[in-house]
MARKOLDO-63015 format. One line per field, with one value per residue (C-alpha): z, y, x; residue in one letter. Coordinates in steps of 0.25 Angstrom, whole numbers. Each point is the difference from the previous one (the first is absolute). Layout:
REM MARKOLDO-63015
up: Z, ...;
north: Y, ...;
east: X, ...;
code: a, ...;
***
This chain:
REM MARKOLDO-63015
up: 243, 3, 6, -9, 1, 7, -17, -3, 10, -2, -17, 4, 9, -10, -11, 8, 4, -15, -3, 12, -5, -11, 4, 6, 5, 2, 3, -11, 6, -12, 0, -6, 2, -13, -9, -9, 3, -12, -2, -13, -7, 7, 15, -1, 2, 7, -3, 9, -5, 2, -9, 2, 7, -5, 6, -4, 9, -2, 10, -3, 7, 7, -3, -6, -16, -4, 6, -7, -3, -12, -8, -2, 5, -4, -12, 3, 8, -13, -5, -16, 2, -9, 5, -3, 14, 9, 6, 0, 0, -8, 7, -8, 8, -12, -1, 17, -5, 5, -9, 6, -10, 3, -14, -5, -14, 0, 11, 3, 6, 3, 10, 0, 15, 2, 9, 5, 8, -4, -7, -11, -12, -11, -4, -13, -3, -14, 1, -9, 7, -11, 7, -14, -3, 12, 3, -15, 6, 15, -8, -12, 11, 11, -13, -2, 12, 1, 13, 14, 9, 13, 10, 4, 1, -14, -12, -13, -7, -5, 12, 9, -11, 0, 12, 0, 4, 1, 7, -6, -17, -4, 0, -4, -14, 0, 4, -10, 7, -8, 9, -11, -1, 14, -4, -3, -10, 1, -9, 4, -3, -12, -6, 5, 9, 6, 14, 8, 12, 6, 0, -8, -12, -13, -8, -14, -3, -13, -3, -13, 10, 0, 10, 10, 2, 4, 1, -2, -4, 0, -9, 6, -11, -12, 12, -5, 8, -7, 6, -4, 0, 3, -4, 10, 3, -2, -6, -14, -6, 5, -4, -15, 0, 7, -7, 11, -2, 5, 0, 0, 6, 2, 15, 1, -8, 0, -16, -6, -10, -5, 3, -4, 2, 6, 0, 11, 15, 9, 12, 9, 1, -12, -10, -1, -5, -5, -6, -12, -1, 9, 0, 1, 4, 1, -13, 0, -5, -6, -1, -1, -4, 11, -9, -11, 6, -11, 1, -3, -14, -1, 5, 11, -6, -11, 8, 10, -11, -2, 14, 5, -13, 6, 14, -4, -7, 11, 10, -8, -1, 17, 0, -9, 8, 12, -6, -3, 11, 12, 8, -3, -7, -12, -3, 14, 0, -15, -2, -1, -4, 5, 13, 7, 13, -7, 5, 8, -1, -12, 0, -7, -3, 2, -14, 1, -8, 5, 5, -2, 1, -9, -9, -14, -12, -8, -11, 11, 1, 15, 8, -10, 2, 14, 3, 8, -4, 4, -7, 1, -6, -3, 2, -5, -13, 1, -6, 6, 4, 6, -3, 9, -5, 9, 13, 7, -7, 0, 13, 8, 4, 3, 16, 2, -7, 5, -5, 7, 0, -14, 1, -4, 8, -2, 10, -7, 5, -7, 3, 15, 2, 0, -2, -5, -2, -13, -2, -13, -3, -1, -12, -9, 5, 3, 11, 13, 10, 1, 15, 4, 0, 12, 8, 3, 5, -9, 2, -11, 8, 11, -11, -3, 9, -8, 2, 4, -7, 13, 4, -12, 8, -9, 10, -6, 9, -3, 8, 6, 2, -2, -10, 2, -13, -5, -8, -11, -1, 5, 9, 13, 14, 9, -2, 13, -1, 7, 8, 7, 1, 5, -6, -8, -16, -2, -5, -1, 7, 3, -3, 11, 2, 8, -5, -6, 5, -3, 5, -1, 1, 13, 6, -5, -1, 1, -10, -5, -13, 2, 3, 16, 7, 12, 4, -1, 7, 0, -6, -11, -3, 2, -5, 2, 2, -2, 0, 6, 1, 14, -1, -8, 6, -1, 2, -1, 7, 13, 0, -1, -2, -1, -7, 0, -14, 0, 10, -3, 17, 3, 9, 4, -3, 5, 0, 5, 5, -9, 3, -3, -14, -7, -11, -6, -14, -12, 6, 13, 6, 6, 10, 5, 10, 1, 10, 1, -5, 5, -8, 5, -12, 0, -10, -2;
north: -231, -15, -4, 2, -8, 2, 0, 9, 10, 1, 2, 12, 6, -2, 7, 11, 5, -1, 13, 5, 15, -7, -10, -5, -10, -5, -11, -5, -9, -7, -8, -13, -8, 4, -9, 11, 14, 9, 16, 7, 4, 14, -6, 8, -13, -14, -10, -12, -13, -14, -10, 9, 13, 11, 14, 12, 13, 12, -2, 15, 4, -11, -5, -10, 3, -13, -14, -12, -14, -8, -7, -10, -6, 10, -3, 4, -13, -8, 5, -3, -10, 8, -6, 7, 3, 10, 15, 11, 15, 12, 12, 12, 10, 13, -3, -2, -13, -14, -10, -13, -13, -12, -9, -10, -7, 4, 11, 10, 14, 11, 10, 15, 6, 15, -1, 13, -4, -16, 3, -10, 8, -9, -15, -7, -15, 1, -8, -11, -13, -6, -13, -5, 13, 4, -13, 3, 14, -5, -12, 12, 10, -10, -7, 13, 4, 0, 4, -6, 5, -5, 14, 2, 16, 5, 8, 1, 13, 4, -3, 8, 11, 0, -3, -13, -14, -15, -11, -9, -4, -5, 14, 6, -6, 3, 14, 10, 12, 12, 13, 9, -3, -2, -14, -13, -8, -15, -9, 2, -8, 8, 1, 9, 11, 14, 1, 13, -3, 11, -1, -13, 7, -9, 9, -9, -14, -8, -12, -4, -3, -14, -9, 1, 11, -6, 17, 15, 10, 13, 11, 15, 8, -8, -1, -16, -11, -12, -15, -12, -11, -13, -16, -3, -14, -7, -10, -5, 7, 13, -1, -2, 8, 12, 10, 9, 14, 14, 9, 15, 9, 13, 0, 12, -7, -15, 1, -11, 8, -11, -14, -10, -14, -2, -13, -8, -2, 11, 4, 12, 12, 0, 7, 14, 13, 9, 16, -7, -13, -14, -9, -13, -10, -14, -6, 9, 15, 5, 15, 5, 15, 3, 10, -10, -12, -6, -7, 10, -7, 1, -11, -5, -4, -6, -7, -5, -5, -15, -3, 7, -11, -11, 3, 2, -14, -7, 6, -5, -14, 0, 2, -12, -8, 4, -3, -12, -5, 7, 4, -9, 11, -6, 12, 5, -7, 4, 10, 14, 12, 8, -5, 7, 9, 14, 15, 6, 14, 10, 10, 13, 7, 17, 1, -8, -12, -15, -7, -15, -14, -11, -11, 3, -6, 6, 5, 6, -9, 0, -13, -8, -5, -2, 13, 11, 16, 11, 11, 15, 2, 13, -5, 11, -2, -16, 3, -7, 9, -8, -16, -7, -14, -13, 7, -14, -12, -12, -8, 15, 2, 13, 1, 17, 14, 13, 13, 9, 11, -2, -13, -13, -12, -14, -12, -14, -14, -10, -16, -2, 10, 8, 15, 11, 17, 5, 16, 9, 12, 5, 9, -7, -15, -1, -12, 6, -11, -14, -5, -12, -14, 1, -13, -1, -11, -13, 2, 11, 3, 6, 6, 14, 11, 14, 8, 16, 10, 10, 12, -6, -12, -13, -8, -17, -8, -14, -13, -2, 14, 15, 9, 14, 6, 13, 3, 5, -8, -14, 2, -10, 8, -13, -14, -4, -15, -4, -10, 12, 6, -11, 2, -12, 0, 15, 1, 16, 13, 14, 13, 11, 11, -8, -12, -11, -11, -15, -7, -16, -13, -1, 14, 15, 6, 14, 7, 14, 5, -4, -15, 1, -11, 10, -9, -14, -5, -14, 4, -12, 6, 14, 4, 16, 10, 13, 10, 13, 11, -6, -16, -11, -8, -14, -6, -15, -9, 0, 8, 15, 7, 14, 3, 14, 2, 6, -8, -13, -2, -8, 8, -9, -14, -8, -10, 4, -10, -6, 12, 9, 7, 11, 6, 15, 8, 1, 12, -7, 13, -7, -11, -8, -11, -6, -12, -3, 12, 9, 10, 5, 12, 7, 10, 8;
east: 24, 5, 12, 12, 12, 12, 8, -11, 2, 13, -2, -10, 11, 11, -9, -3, 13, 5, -7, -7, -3, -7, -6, -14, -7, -15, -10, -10, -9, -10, -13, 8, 13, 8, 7, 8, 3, 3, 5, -2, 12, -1, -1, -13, -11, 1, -8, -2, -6, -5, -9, -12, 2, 8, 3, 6, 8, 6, 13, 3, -11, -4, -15, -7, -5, -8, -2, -9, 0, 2, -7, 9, 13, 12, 6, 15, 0, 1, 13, 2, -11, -13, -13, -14, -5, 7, 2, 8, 2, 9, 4, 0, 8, 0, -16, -3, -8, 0, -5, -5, -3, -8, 3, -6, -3, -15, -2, 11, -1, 10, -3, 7, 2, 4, 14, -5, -9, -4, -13, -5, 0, -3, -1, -2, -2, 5, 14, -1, 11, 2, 6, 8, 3, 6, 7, 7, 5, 6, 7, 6, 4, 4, 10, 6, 5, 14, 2, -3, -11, 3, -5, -14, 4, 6, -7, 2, 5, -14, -6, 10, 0, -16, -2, -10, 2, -8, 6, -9, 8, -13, -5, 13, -3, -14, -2, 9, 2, 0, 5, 2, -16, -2, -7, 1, -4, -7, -6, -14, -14, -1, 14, 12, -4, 7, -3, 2, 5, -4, -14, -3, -5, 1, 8, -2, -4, 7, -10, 7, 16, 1, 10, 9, 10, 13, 7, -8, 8, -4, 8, -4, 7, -9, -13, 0, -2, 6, -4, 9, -9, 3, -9, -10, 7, 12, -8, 2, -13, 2, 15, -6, -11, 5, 9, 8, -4, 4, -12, 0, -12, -1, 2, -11, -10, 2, -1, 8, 11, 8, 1, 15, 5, 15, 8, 6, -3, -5, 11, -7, 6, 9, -9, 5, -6, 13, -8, -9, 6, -6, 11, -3, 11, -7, 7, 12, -6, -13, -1, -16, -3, -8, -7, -4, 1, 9, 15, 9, 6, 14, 15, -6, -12, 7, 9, -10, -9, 5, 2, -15, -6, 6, -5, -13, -1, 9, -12, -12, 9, 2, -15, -4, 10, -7, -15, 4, 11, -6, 12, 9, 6, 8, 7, 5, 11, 7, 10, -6, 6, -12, 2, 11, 3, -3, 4, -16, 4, 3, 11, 2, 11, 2, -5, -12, 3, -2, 13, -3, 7, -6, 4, 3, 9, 11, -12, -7, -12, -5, -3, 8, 15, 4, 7, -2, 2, -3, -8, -4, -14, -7, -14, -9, 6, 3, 14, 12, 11, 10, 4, 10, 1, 5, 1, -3, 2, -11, 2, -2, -16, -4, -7, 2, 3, 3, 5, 7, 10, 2, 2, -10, 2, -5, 0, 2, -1, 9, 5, -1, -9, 9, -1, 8, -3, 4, 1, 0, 0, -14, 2, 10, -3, 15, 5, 4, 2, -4, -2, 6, -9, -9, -2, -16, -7, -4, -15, -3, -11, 8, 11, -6, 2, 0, 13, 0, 7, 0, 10, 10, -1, -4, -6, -3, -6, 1, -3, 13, 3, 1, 11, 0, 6, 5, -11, 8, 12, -5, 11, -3, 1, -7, -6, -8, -4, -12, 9, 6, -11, -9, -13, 0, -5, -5, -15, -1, 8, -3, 8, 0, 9, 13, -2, -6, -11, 2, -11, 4, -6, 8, 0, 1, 14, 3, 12, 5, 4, 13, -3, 4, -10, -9, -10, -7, -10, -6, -12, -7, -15, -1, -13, 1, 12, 2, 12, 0, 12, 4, -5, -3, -12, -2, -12, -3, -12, 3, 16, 2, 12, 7, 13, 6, 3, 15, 6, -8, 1, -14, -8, -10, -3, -12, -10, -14, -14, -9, -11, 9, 2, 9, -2, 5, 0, 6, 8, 4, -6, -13, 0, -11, 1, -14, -6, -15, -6, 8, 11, 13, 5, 14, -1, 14;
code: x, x, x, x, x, x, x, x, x, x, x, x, x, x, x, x, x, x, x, x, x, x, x, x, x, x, x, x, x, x, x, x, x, x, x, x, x, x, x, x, x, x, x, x, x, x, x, x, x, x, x, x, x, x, x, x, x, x, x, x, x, x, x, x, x, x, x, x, x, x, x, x, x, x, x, x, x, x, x, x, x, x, x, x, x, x, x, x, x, x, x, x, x, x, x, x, x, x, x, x, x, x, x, x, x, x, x, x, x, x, x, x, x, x, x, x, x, x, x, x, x, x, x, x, x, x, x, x, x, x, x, x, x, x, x, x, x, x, x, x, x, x, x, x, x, x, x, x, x, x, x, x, x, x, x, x, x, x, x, x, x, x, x, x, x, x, x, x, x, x, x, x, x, x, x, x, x, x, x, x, x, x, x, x, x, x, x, x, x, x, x, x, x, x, x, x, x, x, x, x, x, x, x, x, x, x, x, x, x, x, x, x, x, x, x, x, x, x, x, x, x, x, x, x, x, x, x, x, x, x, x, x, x, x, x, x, x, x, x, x, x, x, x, x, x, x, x, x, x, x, x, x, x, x, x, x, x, x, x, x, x, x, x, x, x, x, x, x, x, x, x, x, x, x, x, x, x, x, x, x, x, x, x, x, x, x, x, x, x, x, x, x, x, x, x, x, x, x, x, x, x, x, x, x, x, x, x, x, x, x, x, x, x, x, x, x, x, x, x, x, x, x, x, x, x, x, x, x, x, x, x, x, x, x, x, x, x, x, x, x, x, x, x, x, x, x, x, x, x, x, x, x, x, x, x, x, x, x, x, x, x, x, x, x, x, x, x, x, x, x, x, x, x, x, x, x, x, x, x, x, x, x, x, x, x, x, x, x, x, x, x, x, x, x, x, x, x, x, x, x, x, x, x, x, x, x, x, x, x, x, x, x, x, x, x, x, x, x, x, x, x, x, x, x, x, x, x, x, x, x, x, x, x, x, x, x, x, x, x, x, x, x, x, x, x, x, x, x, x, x, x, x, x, x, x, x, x, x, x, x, x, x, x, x, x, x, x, x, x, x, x, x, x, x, x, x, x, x, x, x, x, x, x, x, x, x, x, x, x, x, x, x, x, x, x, x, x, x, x, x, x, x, x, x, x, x, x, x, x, x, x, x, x, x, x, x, x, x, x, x, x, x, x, x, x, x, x, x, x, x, x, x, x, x, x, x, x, x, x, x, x, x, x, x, x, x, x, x, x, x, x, x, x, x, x, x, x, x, x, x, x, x, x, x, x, x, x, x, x, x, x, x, x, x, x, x, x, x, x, x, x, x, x, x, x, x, x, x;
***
């Protein structure tokens, strides 16, 4: 192994006596200088990579699996920005396969390796790239995210729950990962295909599936796949001739059972699958019997029906407008009911029945007037079961929802950007408590930061600062402003077990549940941490540092050389220092 610095010595040293009955260390030495090392969710597999080489280890046991070179550049380096020519890989830890795919728009291949012992099992070159297509789908799931991905080292919960993971979002999109089926499903040359990832086996092909899938859900009890489809293009011609669809197919088969249209725009990872019942949320609610593939006909529908009409037409009006303005975009700038900050999860009560938040008038028509209500919905029988009329009044926009405890909470922003939480009884819809007008800051951009209903703590964390509330009361135990904490304008925060995270634009501050300050550290860009049950880690481009997580005392803070690179797992169990080719692991 290469020299290691004097700072980097001392980090392997420091690690090593945190845990020394657990804890091990090794040399990896690769054929290539890595750009990016990775751990799967289960600190099982690393994975380094440059542009062209990739490798893959088992660090429990120490030995190399599987090494090769791309095709093509790595796609992971483009960020949010889609291109038709690139590489990447999936690991699929449940299944021991390691999927390698060299896309492009006319000649794609995916390859499946054994982690066992790193034999090619299978490839295919049936993966169809469609460029228009699939710049459609990063733009609609990139627009829907609502929180901010800054760390190079966190999973979602499917993928942590499943076990699989890509670094590169273009394929994230593009390969659906079905592990109830062990497969994934692509659109192939010849229409939609099922894949077993195992050994590569086309389990079914559906010719007659047309566009691009901007979400598949997959509903085991009814053994359906349902694919929301999305237009091709944004363009004014797909956007007229296009009619968004969600299609049903027998997930054993491919047989297409049932095929219907929704209304409004498309957010990923909203559309919910409740016993037999799709909920569709796009344009306020649309229930589908997942059975027949019919709306469930009863008040929603009703009271959904005038506002759905009028999209529909002010849709195919946007669409003229662009065919014949380009993208001057005429109607971008009028007042839009439609468009407004909406809740992206669905909650349920004890009983099953929907707890939802919309705008509704004083005759109960939805998505007209200009007040908000709250409603309790029996979804499989589309019968209203509770109406709370004017809960927020009209200069109040809706940004987050939660229920909790019994209780449903709603985060608005009003004049000033400013923001308050309103809490009712989840049952009977009756006012509990009203925070106090939160200051956030005047770019509306920077003003959404989801609060956490955690420990009977209420936890909102604005620009300006963070509350910590009794959860049932409202009553205010601490308000930390960023100025005393010194991070600057907050742009996201992490829960752990002492405390909460509050990384900044000027440096990440540390604070427990009661408000007391325990850390900051003059950290801008982090761009990976993690959080163990002794430290918090902070890793940015050049700086490491180590906090331990109840005391908030700084353990270790540097700077390391330009050769040198850190990086560590979701878990914050696995450590690598790597320079050259060479591989320093600490595994606790």
């Amino acid at each position: 192994m290469g020299k290691i610095s004097t700072a980097i010595c001392f980090l392997l040293v420091a690690w090593i006596s945190l845990a020394q009955s657990t804890q091990k260390s090794n040399t990896i030495n690769l054929d290539f200088t890595p750009d990016f090392i990775d751990f799967s969710p289960d600190d099982k597999y690393m994975i380094a990579e440059n542009e062209d080489h990739y490798s893959v280890w088992d660090i429990k046991k120490n030995t190399k699996i599987i090494e090769g070179e791309y095709n093509f550049k790595i796609g992971r380096l483009l960020k949010n920005t889609p291109i038709p020519t690139g590489s990447g890989y999936f690991l699929f830890g449940n299944e021991q396969i390691f999927l390698t795919i060299d896309y492009q728009h006319n000649n794609t291949k995916i390859k499946g390796f054994s982690l066992k012992n790193g034999s090619l099992l299978w490839e295919t070159n049936q993966l169809d790239i469609g460029v228009t297509v699939t710049e459609t789908i990063i733009g609609a799931h990139a627009g829907g995210m609502l929180t901010i991905e800054v760390n190079g080292n966190k999973f979602s919960k499917t993928q942590k729950a499943n076990n699989f993971f890509t670094r590169d979002r273009f394929l994230d999109r593009l390969i659906n990962y079905i592990p109830a089926k062990n497969a994934i499903v692509i659109n192939g040359k010849d229409g939609l295909q099922m894949l077993d990832i195992r050994n590569g086996k086309t389990l079914w092909t559906q010719k007659d599936f047309k566009g691009g899938i901007g979400e598949l859900l997959f509903s085991q009890k009814n053994n359906k796949l349902l694919a929301i489809t999305i237009p091709a293009t944004d363009g004014a011609l797909d956007l007229l001739t296009t009619t968004p669809k969600v299609i049903a197919l027998e997930a054993n088969t491919g047989k297409i059972l049932w095929e219907v249209t929704y209304t409004g725009d498309f957010i990923p990872n909203y559309a919910t699958i409740k016993d037999n019942t799709l909920i569709l949320p796009y344009l306020d609610l649309t229930f589908i019997d997942l059975k027949t593939g019919l709306e469930r006909n009863g008040d929603i529908k009703n009271r959904t029906a005038t506002a759905k009409n009028v999209t529909k037409g002010l849709g195919k009006i946007m669409a003229l407008d662009k065919a014949l303005n380009g993208n001057t975009h005429t109607f971008n700038n009028a007042p839009n009911k439609y468009n407004r900050l909406i809740p992206r999860q669905l909650y349920f009560n004890n009983n099953g029945k929907l707890c939802y938040f919309t705008i509704f008038d004083k005759n109960g028509k939805w998505n007209t007037g200009s007040k908000k209500g709250y409603t309790i919905i029996d979804i499989h029988n589309d019968k209203i079961a509770l109406e709370k009329y004017a809960v927020l009044d009209n200069q109040w926009t809706v940004m987050q929802d939660a229920l909790a405890n019994n209780i449903f909470y709603i985060k608005a922003s009003g004049n000033l950007n400013r923001t308050i939480i309103k809490a009712i009884d989840a049952k009977t819809g009756a006012d509990i408590f009203e925070t106090e007008k939160a200051k956030n800051s005047a770019d509306i951009a920077k003003a959404f930061n989801p609060f956490i209903v955690n420990k009977n703590l209420l936890i909102d964390i604005v620009s300006r600062g963070i509350y910590i509330l009794n959860a049932k009361t409202g009553e205010k135990i601490s308000y930390t402003s960023t100025k005393d904490l010194g991070t600057g304008t907050i742009k996201f925060s992490e829960l752990y077990n002492n405390g909460i995270i509050i990384f900044g634009t000027k440096a990440v501050g540390v604070i427990d549940y009661k408000g007391n300050i325990i850390a900051n550290v003059p950290a801008k860009n982090v761009k990976s941490f993690a959080v163990t049950e002794h430290e918090i880690l902070l890793l940015e481009s050049k700086n490491f540092t180590r906090i331990d997580a109840k005391s908030g005392k700084i353990l270790e803070t540097f700077g390391f050389k330009k050769a040198d690179n850190v990086a560590f797992s979701s878990s914050g169990k696995t450590l690598a220092k790597y320079k050259g080719k060479s591989i320093t692991l600490i595994q606790q």
